[in-house]
C-alpha positions in Angstrom: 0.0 0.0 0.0 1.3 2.9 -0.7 2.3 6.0 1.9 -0.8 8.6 2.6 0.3 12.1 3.5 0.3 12.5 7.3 0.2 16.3 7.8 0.0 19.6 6.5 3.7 19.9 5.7 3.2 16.6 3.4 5.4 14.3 5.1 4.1 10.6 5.3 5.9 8.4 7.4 8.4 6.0 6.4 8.6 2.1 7.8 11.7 1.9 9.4 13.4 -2.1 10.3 13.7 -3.4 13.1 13.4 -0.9 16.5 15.6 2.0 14.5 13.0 5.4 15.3 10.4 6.3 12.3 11.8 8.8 10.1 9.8 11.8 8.6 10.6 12.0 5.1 9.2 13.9 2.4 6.5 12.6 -0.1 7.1 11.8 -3.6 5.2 14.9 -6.0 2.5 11.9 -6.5 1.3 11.8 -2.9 0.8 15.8 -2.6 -2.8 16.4 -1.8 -4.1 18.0 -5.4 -5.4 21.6 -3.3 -1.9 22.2 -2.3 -0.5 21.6 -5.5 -0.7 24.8 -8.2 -2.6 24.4 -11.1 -0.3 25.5 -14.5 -3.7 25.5 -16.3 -4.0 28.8 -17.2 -0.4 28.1 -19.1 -1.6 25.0 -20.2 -3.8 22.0 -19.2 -1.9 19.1 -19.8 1.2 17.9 -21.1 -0.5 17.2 -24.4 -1.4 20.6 -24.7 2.4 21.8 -24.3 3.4 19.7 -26.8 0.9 20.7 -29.6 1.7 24.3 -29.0 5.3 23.4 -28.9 4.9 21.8 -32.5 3.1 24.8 -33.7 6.0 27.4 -32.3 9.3 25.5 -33.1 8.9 26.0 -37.1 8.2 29.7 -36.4 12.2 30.0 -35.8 12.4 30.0 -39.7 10.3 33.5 -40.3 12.6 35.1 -39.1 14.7 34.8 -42.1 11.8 36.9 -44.4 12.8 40.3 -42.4 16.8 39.7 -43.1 18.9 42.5 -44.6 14.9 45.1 -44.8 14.4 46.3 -41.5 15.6 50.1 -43.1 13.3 49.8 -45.6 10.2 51.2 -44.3 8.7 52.0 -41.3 6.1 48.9 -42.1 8.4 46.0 -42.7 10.6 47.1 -39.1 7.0 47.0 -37.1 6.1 44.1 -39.0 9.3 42.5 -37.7 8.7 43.5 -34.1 5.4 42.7 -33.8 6.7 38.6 -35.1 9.5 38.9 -33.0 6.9 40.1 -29.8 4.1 37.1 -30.8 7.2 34.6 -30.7 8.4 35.9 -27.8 4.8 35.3 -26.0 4.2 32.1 -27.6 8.0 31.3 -26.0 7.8 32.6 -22.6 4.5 30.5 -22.0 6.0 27.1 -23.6 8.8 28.0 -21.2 7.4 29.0 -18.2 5.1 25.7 -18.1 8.6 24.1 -19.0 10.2 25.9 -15.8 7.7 25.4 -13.3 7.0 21.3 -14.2 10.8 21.1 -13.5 10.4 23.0 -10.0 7.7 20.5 -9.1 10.2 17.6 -8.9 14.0 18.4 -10.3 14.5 14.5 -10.5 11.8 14.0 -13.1 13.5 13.5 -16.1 10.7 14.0 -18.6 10.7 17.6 -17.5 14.5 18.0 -17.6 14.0 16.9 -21.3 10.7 19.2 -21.5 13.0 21.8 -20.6 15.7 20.9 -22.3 14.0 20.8 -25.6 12.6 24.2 -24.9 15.8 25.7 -24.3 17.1 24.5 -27.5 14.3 26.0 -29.6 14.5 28.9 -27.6 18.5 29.3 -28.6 18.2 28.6 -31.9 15.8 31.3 -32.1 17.8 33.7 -30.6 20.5 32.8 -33.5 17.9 33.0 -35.9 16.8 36.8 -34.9 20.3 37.7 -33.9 20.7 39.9 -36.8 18.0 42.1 -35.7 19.6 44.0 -33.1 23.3 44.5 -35.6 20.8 45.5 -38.3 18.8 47.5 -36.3 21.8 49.3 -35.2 23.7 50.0 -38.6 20.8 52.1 -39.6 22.0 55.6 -39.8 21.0 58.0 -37.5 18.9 60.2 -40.2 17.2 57.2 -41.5 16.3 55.8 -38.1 14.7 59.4 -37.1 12.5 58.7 -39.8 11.5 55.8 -38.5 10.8 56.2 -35.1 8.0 59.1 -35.6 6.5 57.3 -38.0 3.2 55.9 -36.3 3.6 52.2 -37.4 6.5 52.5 -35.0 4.6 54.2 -32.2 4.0 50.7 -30.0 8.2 50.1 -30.5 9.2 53.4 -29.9 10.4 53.0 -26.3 12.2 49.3 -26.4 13.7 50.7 -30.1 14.9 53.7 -28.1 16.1 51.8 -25.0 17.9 49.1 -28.1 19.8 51.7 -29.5 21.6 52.8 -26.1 23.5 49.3 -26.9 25.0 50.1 -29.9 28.6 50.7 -28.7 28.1 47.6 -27.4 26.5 45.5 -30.2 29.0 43.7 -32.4 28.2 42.3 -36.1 25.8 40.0 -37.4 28.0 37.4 -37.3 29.6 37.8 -34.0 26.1 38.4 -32.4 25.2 35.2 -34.1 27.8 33.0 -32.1 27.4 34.8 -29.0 23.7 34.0 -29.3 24.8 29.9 -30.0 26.4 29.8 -26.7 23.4 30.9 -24.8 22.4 27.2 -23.7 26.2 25.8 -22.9 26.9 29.4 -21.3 23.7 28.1 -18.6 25.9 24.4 -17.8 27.5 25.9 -14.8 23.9 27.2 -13.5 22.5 23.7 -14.4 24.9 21.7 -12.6 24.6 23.4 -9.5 21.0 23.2 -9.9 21.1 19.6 -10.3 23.4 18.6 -7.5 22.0 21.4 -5.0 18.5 20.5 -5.4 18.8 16.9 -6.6 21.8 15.3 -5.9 23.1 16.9 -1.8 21.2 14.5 0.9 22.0 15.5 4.4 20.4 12.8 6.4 18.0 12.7 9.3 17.5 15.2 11.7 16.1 15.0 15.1 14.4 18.4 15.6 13.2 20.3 18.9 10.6 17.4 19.5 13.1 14.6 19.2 11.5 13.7 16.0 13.4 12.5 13.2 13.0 14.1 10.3 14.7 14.3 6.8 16.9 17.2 7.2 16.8 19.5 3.8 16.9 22.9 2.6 13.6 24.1 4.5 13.5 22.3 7.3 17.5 23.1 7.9 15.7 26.7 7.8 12.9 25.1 10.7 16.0 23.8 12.7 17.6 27.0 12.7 14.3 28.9 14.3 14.8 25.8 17.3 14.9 27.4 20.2 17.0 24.7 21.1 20.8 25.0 20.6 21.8 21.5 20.4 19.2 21.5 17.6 20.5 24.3 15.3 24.0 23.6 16.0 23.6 19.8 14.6 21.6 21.2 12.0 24.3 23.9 10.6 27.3 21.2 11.0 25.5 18.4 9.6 24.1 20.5 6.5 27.3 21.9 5.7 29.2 18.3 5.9 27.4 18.0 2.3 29.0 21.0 1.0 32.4 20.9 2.3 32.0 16.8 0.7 32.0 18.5 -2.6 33.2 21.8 -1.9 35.8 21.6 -5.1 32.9 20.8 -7.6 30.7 23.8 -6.5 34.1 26.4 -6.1 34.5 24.9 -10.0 30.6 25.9 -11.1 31.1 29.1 -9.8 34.2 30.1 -11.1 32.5 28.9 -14.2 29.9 31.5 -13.5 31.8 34.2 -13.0 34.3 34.2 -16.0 31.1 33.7 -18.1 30.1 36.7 -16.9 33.6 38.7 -17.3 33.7 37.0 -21.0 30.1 38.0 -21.9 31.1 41.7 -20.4 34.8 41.6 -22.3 32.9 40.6 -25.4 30.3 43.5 -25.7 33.2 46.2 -24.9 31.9 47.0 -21.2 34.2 48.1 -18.9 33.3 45.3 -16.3 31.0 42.9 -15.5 29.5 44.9 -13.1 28.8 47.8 -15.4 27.2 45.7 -18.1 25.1 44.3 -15.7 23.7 47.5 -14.4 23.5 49.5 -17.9 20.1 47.1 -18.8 18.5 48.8 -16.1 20.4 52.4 -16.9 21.2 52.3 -13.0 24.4 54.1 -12.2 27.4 52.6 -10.8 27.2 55.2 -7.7 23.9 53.3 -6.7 25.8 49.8 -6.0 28.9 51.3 -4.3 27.0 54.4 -2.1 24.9 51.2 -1.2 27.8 49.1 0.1 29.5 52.7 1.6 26.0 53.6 3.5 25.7 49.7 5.1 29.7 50.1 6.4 29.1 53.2 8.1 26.1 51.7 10.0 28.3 48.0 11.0 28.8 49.2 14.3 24.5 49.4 14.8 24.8 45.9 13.6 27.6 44.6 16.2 25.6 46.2 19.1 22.6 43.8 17.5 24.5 40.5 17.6 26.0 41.6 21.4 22.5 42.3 21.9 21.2 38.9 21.3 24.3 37.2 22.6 23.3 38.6 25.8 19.9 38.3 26.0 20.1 34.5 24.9 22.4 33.8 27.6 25.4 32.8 25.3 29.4 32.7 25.8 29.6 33.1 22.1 27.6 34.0 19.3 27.5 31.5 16.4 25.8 32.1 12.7 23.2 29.1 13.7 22.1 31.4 16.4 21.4 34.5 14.7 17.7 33.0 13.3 16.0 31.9 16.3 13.9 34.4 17.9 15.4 36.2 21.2 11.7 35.3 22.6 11.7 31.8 20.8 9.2 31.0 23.8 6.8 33.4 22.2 7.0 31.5 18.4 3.7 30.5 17.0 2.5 28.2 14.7 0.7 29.5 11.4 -1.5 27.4 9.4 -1.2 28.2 5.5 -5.0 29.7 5.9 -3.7 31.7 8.7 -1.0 33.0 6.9 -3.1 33.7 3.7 -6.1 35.6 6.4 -2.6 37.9 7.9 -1.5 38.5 4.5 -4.8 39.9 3.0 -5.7 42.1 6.2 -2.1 43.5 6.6 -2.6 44.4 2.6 -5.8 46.3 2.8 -4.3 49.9 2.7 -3.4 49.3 -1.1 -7.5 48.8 -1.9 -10.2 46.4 -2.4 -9.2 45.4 -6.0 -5.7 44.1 -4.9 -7.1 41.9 -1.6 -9.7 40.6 -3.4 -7.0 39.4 -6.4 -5.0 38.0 -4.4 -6.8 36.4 -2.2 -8.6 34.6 -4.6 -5.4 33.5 -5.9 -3.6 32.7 -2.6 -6.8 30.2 -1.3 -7.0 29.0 -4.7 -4.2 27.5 -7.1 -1.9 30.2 -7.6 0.6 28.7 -5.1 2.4 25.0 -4.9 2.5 25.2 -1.0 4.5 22.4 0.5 8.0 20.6 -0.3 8.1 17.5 -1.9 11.2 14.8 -3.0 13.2 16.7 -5.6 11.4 20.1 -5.3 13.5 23.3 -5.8 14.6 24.6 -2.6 13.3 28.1 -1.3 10.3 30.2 -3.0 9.7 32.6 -5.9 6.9 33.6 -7.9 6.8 33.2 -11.6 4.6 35.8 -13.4 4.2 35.5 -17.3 1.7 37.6 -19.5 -0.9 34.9 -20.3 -0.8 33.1 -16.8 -1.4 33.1 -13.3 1.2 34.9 -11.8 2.5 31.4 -9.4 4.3 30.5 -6.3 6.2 28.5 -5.5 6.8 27.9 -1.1 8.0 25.4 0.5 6.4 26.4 3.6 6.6 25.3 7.2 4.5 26.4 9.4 6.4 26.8 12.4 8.1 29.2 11.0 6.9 33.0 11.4 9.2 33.9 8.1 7.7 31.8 5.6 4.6 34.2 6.8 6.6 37.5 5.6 8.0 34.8 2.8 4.0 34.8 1.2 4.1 37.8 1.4 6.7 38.7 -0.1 6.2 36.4 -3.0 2.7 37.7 -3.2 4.4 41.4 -3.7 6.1 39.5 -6.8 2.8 37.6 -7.9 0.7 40.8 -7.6 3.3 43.3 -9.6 3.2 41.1 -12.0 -0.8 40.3 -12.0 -1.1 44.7 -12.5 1.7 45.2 -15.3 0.3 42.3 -17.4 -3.1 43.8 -17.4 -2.0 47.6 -17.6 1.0 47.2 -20.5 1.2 45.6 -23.8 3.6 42.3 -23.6 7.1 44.4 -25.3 6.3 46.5 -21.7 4.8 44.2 -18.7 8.0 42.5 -17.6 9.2 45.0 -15.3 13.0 44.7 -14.1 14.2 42.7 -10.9 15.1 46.4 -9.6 11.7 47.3 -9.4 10.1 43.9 -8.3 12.4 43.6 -4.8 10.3 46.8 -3.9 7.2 45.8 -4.6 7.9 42.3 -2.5 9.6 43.6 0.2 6.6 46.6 0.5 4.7 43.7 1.3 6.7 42.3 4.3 6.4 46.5 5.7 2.9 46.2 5.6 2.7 43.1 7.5 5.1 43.9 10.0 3.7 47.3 10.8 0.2 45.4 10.9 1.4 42.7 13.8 3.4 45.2 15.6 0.3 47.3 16.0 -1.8 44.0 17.4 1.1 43.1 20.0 -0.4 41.9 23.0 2.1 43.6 25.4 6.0 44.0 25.5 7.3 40.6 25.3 5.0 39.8 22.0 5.7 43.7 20.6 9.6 42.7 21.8 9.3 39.5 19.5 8.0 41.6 16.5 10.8 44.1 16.7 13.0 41.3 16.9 11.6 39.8 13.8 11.3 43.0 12.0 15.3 43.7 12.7 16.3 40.3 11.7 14.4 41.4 8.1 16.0 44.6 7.3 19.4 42.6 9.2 18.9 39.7 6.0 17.3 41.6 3.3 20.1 45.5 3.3 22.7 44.4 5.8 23.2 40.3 4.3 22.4 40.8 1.0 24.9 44.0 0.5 27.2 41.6 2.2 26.6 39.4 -0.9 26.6 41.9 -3.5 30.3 43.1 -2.5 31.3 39.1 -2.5 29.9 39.7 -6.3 31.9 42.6 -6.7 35.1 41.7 -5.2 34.9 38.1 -7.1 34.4 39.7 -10.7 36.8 42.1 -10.0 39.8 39.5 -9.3 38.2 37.3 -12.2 38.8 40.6 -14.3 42.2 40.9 -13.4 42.7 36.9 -13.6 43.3 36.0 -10.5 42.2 32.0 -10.2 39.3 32.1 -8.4 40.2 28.8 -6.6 38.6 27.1 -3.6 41.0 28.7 -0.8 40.5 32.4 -2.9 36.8 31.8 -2.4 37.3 31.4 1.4 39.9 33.6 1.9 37.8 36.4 0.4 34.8 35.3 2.1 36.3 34.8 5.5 37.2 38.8 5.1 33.5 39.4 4.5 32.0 37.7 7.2 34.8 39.5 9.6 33.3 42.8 8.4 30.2 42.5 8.7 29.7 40.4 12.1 32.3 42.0 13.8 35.4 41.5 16.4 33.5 39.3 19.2 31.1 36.9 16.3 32.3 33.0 16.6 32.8 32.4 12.9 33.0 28.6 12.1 35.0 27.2 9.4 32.0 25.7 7.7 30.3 29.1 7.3 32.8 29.7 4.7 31.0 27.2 2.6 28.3 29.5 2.1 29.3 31.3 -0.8 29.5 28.1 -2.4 25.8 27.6 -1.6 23.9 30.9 -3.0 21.8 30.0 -5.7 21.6 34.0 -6.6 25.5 34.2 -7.2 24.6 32.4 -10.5 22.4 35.5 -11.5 25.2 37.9 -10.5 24.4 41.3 -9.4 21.2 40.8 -8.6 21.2 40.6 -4.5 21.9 44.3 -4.5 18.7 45.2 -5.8 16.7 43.1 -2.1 18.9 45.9 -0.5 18.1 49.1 -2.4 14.3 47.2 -2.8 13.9 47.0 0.9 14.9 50.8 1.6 12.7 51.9 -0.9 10.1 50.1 0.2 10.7 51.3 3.5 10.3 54.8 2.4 7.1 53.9 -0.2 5.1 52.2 2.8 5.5 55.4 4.9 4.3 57.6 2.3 1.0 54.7 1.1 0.1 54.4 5.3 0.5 58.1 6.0 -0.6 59.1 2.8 -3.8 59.9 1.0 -5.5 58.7 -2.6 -2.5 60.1 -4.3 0.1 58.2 -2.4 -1.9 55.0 -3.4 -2.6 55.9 -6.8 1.4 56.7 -7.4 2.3 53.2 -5.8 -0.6 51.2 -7.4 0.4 53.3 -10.8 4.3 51.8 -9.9 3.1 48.4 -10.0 1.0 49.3 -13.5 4.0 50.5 -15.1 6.2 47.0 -15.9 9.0 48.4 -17.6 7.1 51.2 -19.8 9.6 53.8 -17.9 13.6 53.0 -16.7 13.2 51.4 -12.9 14.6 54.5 -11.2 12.2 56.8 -12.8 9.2 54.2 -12.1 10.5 54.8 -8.4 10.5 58.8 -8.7 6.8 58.6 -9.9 6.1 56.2 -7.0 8.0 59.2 -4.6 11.2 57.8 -4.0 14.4 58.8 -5.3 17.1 56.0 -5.2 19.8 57.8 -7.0 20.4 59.3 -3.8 21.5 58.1 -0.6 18.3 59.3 1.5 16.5 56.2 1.2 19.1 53.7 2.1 20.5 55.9 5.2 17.1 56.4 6.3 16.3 52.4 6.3 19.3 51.8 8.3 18.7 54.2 10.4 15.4 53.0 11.1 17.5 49.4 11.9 19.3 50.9 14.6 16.1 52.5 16.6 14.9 49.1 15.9 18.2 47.9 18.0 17.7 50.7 20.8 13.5 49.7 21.1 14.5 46.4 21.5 17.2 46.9 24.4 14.8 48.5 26.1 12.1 46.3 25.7 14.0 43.5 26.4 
């Protein structure tokens, strides 16, 4: 007979021989209950129904030749070639999004690896096939291409053909974009394989948590033993977890290595100064942005030092380790959310931005927007995957137990709803607004529900837990992930001067890091030096920063909606209508936030170290 699912968090529990304890292990994607599971039918309703529109796209890749060698010709011929290019592209991302999210469900199940697979091969040789577009698009002569872009055919191009020509320095010929554009799915292998063994291949054993029960230890419920108010707990937990990656520490140094010179050859090729800067022209941020942003969080370490002395000695400890730095100061005080709990505190803490927005998402939140628990082989973490013809979806792994997989919906459901407002408000060339943008519109979220508990706290000790919660947020979303976006930096930089980035350069560089920003009197264990080797978002490089600058302007953004008026909300709820119709910083000024300047950041931080102070006292 085969396992049933026990509880909420779909385990079911395995028969274990002889008198050895029952172990909690996780159920295979077949045994999750179908209500917790999302439903990818507004992408597509089966299998079957992937693989006839698949059929139907693939050929498409050959149209592309018919627009070759006229795009000067007339102002009809170039829209006619955008408007293919944009219906291809639709057509693409939902093939590929149903592709990506089937693969999330289970990263073992092979049929979609090749589902994927075969998607990503269409979707390359496409790129190869409209590679000349952009080189012929750009050798158009500056007269010629005036001409073009007033005449009206042009009018729904007008912005992305605007934003395209800001890369011509940086384009290269039709035949050298060509190759670059056939190395797209082998330049992903680095990516793939750490995908693969992170998510796949890494088992860490059994666990027993705070209850003395064993259970499977994994990616979130390593997260759960970290919350244990029990040392002995998280201390096994972080040891045992990390015995996996220091097992095959040289293979993940290798993969990111990879990563990174991919990222210096990519930024070489196109003539950009450094990776860094080709990263952040997309987005037409300047460089002053990231480095004011690492500057700002340096000056305001020492708030930070008198946090972790601060829980050192409220907890009673000798020394402060990284595996205490999760667990509530008041763990006594922890509660236990059901997902319907979580959904009911996520709607009511969002109902200063309108009825229209609760009632969307909540709809989609206690329906199938969201794929709620983890299963064997599912990817690790959350995210929410929005596309222009379906359900914007989320992915959790959620735990109940644990208060931050609360602000974690939340947060995803900033994601799921930005993406629900730009699809309906832009046409497809504009909805898919930049990860600059979306880190405010998630982390807004986890203001609003913060501020919302803080203002029900029963009395001290509970209002003591929330600020403790609420510094522990700013703490891992500014402080850690600025901590990670100079890792970035400092690792393309040596790459760029080709220094090896070897296993002991990795360490040795992080080990400098982690002295920075924990400070004189933290205990740093040798196995925390492993976790740059475990950061899925290192693959996606340079994109960490944006949590930071995200989370100080949505600091500043959730002020101005709760102390605001009709105008405040309309120039938010306009913000999250925009996609990426406007460049992300001026989407920001129209929302009433400035990020080229340092206000916004300074002003977060020092709202972290009243949060320290309140706290103290509380305490």
């Amino acid at each position: 007979m085969e396992p049933t699912v026990k509880t909420q968090f779909a385990y079911h529990i395995a028969k274990a021989p002889g008198n050895k304890p029952k172990v909690k292990s996780l159920p295979s994607r077949s045994h999750v209950k179908e209500a917790d599971r999302w439903d990818l039918g507004s992408l597509f309703t089966s299998d079957e129904a992937w693989e006839k529109s698949f059929s139907a796209w693939e050929p498409r890749i050959g149209q592309y030749e018919r627009f070759r060698g006229k795009l000067a010709s007339s102002a009809k011929v170039l829209a006619e070639c955008l408007e293919f290019d944009s219906d291809f592209d639709r057509q693409g991302e939902r093939l590929g999004t149903y592709a990506f999210l089937k693969t999330a469900e289970d990263t073992s199940n092979s049929t979609y690896q090749r589902m994927q697979g075969r998607f990503r091969n269409a979707a390359s040789r496409a790129a190869q096939a409209a590679s000349y577009i952009r080189p012929e698009i750009m050798a158009i002569d500056d007269a010629r291409m005036k001409s073009l872009l007033s005449a009206k055919e042009i009018a729904p191009f007008r912005v992305m053909l605007e934003r395209l020509l800001r890369h011509k320095p940086h384009t290269l010929s039709d035949r050298e974009e060509r190759l670059l554009a056939m190395q797209s799915e082998m330049s992903e292998a680095s990516n793939q394989i750490f995908r693969q063994l992170n998510n796949a291949d890494l088992k860490f054993g059994a666990i027993k948590n705070d209850k003395g029960e064993q259970i499977e230890l994994s990616h979130a419920s390593f997260s759960a033993c970290l919350h244990s108010p029990k040392r002995s707990v998280r201390k096994t937990a972080f040891h045992q977890y990390y015995r996996q990656y220091a097992a095959h520490e040289n293979t993940l140094s290798a993969t990111l290595a990879g990563s990174i010179q991919r990222d210096v050859y990519y930024a070489k090729a196109r003539d950009y100064s450094s990776a860094l800067a080709a990263s952040l022209f997309e987005d037409n941020v300047p460089a002053a942005v990231y480095d004011n942003l690492i500057d700002s969080v340096h000056r305001h370490l020492p708030a930070l030092y008198r946090y972790y002395d601060l829980r050192r000695r409220k907890m009673k400890l000798k020394q402060i380790h990284h595996y205490d730095t999760y667990v509530p100061i008041l763990s006594e005080l922890e509660s236990r959310h059901t997902w319907n709990q979580a959904v009911k505190f996520t709607v009511a803490a969002l109902e200063p931005l309108g009825s229209e927005y609760c009632g969307v998402l909540e709809r989609g939140l206690n329906g199938r927007w969201c794929d709620r628990y983890e299963n064997q082989g599912k990817q690790s973490g959350a995210f929410s995957c929005g596309s222009f013809d379906g359900d914007p979806y989320i992915l959790m792994n959620y735990q109940a137990d644990v208060l931050d997989h609360v602000f974690t919906l939340a947060h995803e459901a900033g994601h799921s709803m930005h993406s629900y407002y730009s699809a309906r408000s832009q046409p497809y060339q504009y909805y898919n607004y930049t990860i600059f943008v979306a880190e405010v519109a998630s982390t807004f979220n986890e203001q609003l529900l913060s501020r919302y508990l803080l203002d029900r706290a029963k009395d001290d000790r509970h209002r003591a837990y929330l600020v403790n919660r609420q510094i522990d947020a700013i703490r891992a979303t500014l402080l850690r992930q600025t901590m990670f976006a100079e890792f970035e930096k400092i690792t393309h930089d040596l790459a760029e001067r080709n220094d090896p980035l070897t296993l002991d350069r990795f360490k040795a560089v992080y080990r400098g890091l982690l002295e920075t920003y924990f400070g004189p009197d933290f205990a740093i264990d040798d196995e925390l030096l492993l976790e740059c080797l475990r950061i899925p978002h290192f693959y996606r490089a340079f994109y960490v920063y944006k949590y930071a600058t995200g989370m100080s302007a949505a600091i500043a953004l959730a002020e101005r909606v709760l102390s605001g008026g009709k105008k405040e909300l309309d120039d938010y709820l306009g913000f999250l209508k925009g996609g990426c119709s406007k460049d992300p910083l001026d989407l920001l000024r129209g929302a009433g936030v400035d990020m080229e300047k340092p206000d916004a950041v300074d002003t977060a931080l020092a709202q972290f170290g009243q949060l320290v102070e309140e706290l103290d006292r509380l305490l």
